[in-house]
MIKOLMI-942657 format. One record per residue: chain; residue in three letters; x, y negated, z negated of N, C-alpha, C in turn. Coordinates in steps of 0.1 Angstrom, whole numbers. Layout:
A, ALA, X, Y, Z, X, Y, Z, X, Y, Z
...
This chain:
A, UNK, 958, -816, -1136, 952, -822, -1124, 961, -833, -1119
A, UNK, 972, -839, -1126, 978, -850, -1122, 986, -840, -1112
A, UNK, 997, -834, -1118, 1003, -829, -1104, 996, -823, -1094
A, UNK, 984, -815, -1090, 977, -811, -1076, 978, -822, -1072
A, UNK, 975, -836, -1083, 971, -852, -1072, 983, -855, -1065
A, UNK, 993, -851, -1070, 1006, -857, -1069, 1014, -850, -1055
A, UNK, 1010, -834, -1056, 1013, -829, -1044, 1006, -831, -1033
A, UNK, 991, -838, -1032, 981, -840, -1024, 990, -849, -1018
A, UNK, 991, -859, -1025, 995, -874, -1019, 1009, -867, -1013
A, UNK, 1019, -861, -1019, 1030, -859, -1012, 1034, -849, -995
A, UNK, 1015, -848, -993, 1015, -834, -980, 1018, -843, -970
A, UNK, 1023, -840, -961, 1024, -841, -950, 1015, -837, -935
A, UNK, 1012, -844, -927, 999, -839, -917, 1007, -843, -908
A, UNK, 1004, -833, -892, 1011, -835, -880, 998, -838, -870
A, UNK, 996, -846, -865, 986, -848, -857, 990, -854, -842
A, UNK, 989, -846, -834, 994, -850, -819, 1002, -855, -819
A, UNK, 1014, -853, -824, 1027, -860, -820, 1030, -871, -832
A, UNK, 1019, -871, -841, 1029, -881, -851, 1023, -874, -866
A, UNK, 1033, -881, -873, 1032, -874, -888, 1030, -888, -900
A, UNK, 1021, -881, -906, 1009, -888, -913, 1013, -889, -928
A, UNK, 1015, -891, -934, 1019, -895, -953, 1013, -905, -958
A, UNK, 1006, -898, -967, 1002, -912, -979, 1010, -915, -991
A, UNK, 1014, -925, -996, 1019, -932, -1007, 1014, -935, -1018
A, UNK, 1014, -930, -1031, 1011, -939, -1043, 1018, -953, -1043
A, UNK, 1015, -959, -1033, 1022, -977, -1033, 1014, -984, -1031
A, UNK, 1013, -997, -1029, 1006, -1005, -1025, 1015, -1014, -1010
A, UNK, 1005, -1020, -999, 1013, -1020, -987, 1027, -1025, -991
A, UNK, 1029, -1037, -999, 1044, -1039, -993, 1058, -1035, -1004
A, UNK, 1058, -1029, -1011, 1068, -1016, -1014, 1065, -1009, -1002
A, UNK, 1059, -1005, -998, 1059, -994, -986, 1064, -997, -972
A, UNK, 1061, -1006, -973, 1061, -1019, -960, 1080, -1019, -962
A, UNK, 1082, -1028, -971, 1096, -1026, -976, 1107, -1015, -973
A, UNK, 1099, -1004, -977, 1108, -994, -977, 1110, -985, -966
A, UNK, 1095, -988, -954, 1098, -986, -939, 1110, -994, -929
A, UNK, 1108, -1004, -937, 1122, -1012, -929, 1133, -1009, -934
A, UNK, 1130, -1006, -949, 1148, -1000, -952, 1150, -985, -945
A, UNK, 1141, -982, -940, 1144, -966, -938, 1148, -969, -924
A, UNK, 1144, -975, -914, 1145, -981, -903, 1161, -983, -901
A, UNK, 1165, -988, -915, 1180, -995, -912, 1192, -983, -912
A, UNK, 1185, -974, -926, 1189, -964, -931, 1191, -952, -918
A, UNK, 1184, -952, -906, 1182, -946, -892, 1191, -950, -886
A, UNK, 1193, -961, -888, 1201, -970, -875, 1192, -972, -862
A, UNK, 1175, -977, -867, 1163, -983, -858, 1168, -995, -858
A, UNK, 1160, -1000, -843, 1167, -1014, -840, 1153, -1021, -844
A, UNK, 1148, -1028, -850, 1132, -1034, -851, 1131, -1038, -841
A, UNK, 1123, -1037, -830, 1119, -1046, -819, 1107, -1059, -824
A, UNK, 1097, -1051, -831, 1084, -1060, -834, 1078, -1057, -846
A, UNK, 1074, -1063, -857, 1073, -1062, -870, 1054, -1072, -869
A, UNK, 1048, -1064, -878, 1036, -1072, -877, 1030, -1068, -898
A, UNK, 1031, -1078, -901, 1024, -1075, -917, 1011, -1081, -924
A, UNK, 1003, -1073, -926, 991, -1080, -935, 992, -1067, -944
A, UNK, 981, -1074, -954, 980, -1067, -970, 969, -1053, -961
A, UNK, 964, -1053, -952, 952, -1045, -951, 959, -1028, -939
A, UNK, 966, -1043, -930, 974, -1029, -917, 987, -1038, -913
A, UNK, 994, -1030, -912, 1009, -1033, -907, 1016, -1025, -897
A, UNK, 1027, -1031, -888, 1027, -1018, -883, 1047, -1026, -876
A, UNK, 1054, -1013, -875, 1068, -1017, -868, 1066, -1010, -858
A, UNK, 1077, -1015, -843, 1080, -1010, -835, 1099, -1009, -835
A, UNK, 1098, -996, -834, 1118, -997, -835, 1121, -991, -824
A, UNK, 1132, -987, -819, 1143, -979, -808, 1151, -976, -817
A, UNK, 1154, -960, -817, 1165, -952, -815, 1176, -959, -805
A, UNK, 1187, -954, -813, 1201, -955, -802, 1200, -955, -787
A, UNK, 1192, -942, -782, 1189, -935, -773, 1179, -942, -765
A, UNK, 1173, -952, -773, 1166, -963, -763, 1150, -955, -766
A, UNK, 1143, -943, -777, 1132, -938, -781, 1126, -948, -786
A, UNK, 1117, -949, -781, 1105, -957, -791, 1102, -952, -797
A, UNK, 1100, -960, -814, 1093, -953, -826, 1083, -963, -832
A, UNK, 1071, -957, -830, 1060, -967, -837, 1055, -963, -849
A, UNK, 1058, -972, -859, 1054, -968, -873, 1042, -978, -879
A, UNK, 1030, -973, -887, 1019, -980, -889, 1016, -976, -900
A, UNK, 1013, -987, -910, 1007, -987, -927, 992, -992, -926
A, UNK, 985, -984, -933, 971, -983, -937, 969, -987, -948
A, UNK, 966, -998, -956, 962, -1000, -970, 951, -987, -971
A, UNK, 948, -983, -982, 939, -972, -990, 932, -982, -1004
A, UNK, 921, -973, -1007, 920, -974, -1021, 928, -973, -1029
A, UNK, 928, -974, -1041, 933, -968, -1052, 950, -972, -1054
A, UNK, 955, -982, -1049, 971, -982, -1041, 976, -975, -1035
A, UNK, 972, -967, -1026, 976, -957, -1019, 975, -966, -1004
A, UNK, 993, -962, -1002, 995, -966, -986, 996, -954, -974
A, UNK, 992, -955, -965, 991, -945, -954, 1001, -948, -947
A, UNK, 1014, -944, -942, 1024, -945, -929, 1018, -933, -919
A, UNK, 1017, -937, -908, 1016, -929, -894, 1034, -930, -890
A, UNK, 1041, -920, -885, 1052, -926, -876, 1055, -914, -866
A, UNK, 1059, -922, -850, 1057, -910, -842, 1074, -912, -829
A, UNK, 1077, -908, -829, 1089, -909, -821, 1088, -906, -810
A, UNK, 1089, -912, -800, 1086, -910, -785, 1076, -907, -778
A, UNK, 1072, -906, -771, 1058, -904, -760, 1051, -889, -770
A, UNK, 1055, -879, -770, 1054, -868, -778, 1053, -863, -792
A, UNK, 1060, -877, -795, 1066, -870, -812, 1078, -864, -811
A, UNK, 1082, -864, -826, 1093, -857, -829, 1093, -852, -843
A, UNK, 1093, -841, -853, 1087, -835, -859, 1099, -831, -868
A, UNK, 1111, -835, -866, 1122, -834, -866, 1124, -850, -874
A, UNK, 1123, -862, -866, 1128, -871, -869, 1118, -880, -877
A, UNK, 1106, -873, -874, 1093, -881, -883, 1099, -880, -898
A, UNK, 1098, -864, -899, 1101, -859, -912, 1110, -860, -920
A, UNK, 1123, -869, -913, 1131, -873, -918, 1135, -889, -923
A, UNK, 1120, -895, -914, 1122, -909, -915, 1113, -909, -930
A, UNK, 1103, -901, -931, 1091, -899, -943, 1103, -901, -952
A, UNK, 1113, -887, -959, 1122, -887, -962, 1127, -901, -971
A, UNK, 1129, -904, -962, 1140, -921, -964, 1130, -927, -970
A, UNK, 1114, -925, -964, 1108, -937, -970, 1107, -936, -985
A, UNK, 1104, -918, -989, 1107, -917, -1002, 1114, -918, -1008
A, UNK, 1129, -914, -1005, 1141, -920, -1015, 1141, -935, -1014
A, UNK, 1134, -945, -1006, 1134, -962, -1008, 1124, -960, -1018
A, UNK, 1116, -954, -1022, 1103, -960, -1032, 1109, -952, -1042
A, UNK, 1119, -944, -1043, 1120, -938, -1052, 1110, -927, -1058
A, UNK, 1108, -921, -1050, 1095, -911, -1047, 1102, -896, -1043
A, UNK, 1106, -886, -1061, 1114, -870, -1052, 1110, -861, -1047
């Protein structure tokens, strides 16, 4: 039963343009490791906002794309990231930013 939990938490959801992951973390490892993943992108942080409950970054791509990324505290220490790249999404760059957030938590 531990690993189904483990692949649960590790699925991935695409919903209108942004892509959805939950974390075994609590917000700020998660929080943390969105900004390192940010750096790890080469995102410019425009606007940073943090509480224990919701959090959320605003970054730019090179290219001048806005990317809004948003942490959900959960039960159980589980953090939720939303992150969506441009007016549309990007399904490409979501997936890669998720990525990063897992090699920052140390998450394979």
């Amino acid at each position: 039963m531990a690993v189904g939990a483990a692949v649960g938490i590790g699925a991935y959801q695409w919903a209108e343009g942004t892509m959805i992951k939950d974390y075994p973390r609590t917000m700020q490892p998660t929080y943390q490791a969105c900004v390192a993943a940010c750096k790890t992108m080469q995102l410019t942080i425009e606007k940073e906002s943090y509480s224990a409950l919701q959090s959320r970054i605003r970054a730019a791509t090179k290219d001048g794309t806005t990317v809004n990324i948003e942490l959900v505290a959960r039960p159980n220490d589980i953090t939720t990231v939303k992150v969506r790249f441009g007016f549309m999404g990007n399904k490409d760059q979501s997936g890669y930013f998720h990525r990063n957030v897992m090699n920052h938590l140390g998450i394979q």
